[in-house]
C-alpha angles and dihedrals in degrees: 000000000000089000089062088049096058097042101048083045094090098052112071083058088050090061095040089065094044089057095045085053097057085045099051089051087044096059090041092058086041091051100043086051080057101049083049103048088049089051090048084046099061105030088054084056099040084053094056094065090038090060100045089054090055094051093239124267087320088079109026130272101289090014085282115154113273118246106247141164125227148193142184131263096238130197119211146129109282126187117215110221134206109213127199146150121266140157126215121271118199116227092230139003123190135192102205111206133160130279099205142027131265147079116326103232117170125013099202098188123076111230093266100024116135111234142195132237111259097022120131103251089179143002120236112198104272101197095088093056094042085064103058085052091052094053096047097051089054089055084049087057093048096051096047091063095050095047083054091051098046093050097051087052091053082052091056091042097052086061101047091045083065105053079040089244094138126019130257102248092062087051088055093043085056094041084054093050093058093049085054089052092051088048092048089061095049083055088044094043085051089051096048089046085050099048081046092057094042080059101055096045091061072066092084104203138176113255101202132019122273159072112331107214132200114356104244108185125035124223111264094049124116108239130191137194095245087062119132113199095049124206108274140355117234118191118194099218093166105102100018124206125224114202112195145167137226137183109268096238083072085055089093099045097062091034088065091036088051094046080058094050148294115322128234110233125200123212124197145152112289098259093046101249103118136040115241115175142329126223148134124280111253108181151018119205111254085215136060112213096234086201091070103012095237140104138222122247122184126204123185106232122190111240103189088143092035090220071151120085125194107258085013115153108232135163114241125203123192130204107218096161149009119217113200135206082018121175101227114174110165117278091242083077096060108089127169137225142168091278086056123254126351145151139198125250131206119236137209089261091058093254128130113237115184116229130185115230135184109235116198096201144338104230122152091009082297120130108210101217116209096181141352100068158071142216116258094018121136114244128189113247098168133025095038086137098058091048138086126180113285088020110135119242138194112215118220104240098216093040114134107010094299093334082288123139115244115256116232119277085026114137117233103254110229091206097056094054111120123250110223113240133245108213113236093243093069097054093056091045095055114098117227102024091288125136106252107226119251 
């Protein structure tokens, strides 16, 4: 028993200072959550005055200028476009097919080549036809003999009618066959023009300008003239024609612009990327299609280069208008409130005022600015959402191409897009070394 006693003595001690341990490092974690609770405390206060010295974002961590990018009101002369979807129209399309019957000899074109009016596509076998000329110049010849007969023996019978040597009925007998015989070489003559004809028409031959297309009969094959398929397709691509539609409350609009003149018509690929074609507008549909409110409209369009293909989808844009001595700042600088539209522009002093205007319309992303605005003031393009009116601002020097407005047609350059700035304070308020997120 007493040796039980003295080796379970040790143990209860054993426990006491294991317990003490996990206590001490309870109170030290305790104690560090406090301290850091205390620091996030009062920095979060001492930030609060810090940011309402500095104005806010508005202007700028530490009241520093905000980074912008500007641009200049510009004035210049400005068309006013219709757009609208379209597809090429040939001017012309032609099934060729043959306008006799016979054996197809010769095909005198290659599938794609570009082809005359008037030029022998193929060769029919003539002999046929030669024949019958043949035939109808030796009854010309007949009937030319007899006509000469029959008008030596009315010769005969006039005089002898007048000693009463015949009667008269025999001389008018005489006078009727060489009318018949007259009448017998202006059937012959006919018959001679037709076998001539028939002849030329063995001379296949296109009948517009143009591109043949797939060969459809082979030489060696009998053709007819009640053939359907033809023998070759020939479509006529220079000029083009661009059939489109528009919505019929733009009907007025090009109307008014048409009565002042022809209209310039702009052909490109159907997402507007490349340049097809330029022409006048021909025609405006007489009639609106009441199932999609629009109406067709048709321009003739040169196709040297045939970037144009028959059925073809294009965007058409056409110029109704040109509105000169315009204020055209880029449409990024447009922003809206509850007041309307409004920018900001940038003073003499380098702050941002904000200022309403009246835009007329946004085309080209160009915003056509009525009222609000002068040329050769500075307006913001990028930064509107870190500025207030009054805020100081620092303009990037190479923004927007030279602070220039783009001219229409100009691509928006990806080099040139501006890169949002960090303001100097967060960086220093960021622990670690990270970018403390604005």
């Amino acid at each position: 028993m007493s040796q039980q006693r003295v080796v379970g003595g040790p143990l209860p001690e054993v426990r006491r200072t294991g317990s003490r341990r996990r206590w001490n490092a309870v109170l030290i974690t305790g104690g560090l959550l406090v301290f850091a609770g205390g620091a996030l405390f009062v920095r979060a206060h001492r930030a609060v005055p810090e940011a309402r010295a500095g104005g806010g974002p508005a202007g700028g961590a530490g009241g520093r200028p905000v980074p912008v990018v500007t641009s200049t009101v510009a004035a210049r002369d400005i068309p006013i476009y219709l757009d609208g979807l379209g597809n090429a129209v040939p001017l012309s399309t032609v099934t060729v097919r043959s306008q006799v019957d016979g054996r197809l000899d010769r095909v005198l074109f290659k599938e794609g080549q570009t082809v005359h009016a008037h030029d022998v596509i193929a060769q029919i076998d003539p002999r046929p036809f030669m024949i019958q000329l043949h035939q109808a110049e030796a009854a010309l010849a007949r009937d030319t003999a007899q006509l000469e007969n029959a008008r030596a023996t009315l010769a005969r019978d006039q005089s002898l009618t007048k000693d009463s040597l015949i009667t008269t009925q025999q001389l008018d007998d005489q006078q009727a066959l060489v009318h018949q015989y007259e009448a017998n070489l202006g059937g012959d003559r006919a018959q001679i023009e037709n076998a001539k004809l028939q002849l030329d028409y063995a001379e296949v031959r296109a009948p517009s300008d143009g591109v043949t297309g797939v060969r459809l009969v082979d030489p060696g094959n009998l053709v007819h003239a009640s053939d359907a398929t033809g023998l070759v397709v020939i479509t006529q691509l220079d000029p083009m024609s661009v059939v489109f539609s528009l919505p019929q409350d733009d009907l007025t609009k090009v109307n008014r612009a048409l009565a002042k003149g022809p209209l310039s018509v702009e052909v490109s690929s159907r997402d507007g990327s490349q340049p097809l074609g330029s022409g006048t507008l021909a025609l405006v549909d007489n009639q609106i299609n009441q199932a999609t409110a629009t109406a067709k409209l048709k321009a003739n369009i040169p196709n040297g280069d045939r970037l144009l293909w028959p059925n073809q989808f294009v965007k058409v844009r056409l110029q109704v208008e040109m509105r000169e001595h315009s204020l055209v700042v880029p449409s990024a600088a447009i922003q809206r409130g509850p007041d309307g539209t409004f920018v900001y522009v940038v003073d003499d002093a380098q702050s941002a005022q904000l200022r309403h205007v009246d835009v007329a319309l946004v085309q080209d992303n160009q915003a056509i600015i009525d009222k609000g605005l002068s040329a050769g003031e500075q307006v913001v393009i990028e930064g509107q959402s870190q500025l207030k009116p009054g805020a100081k601002v620092s303009p990037r020097a190479d923004g927007a191409k030279g602070h220039g407005a783009p001219s229409p047609g100009d691509a928006p350059d990806k080099t040139d897009a501006p890169v949002k700035a960090t303001p100097p304070e967060a960086d220093r308020e960021a622990p670690h070394g990270r970018r403390k997120k604005s």
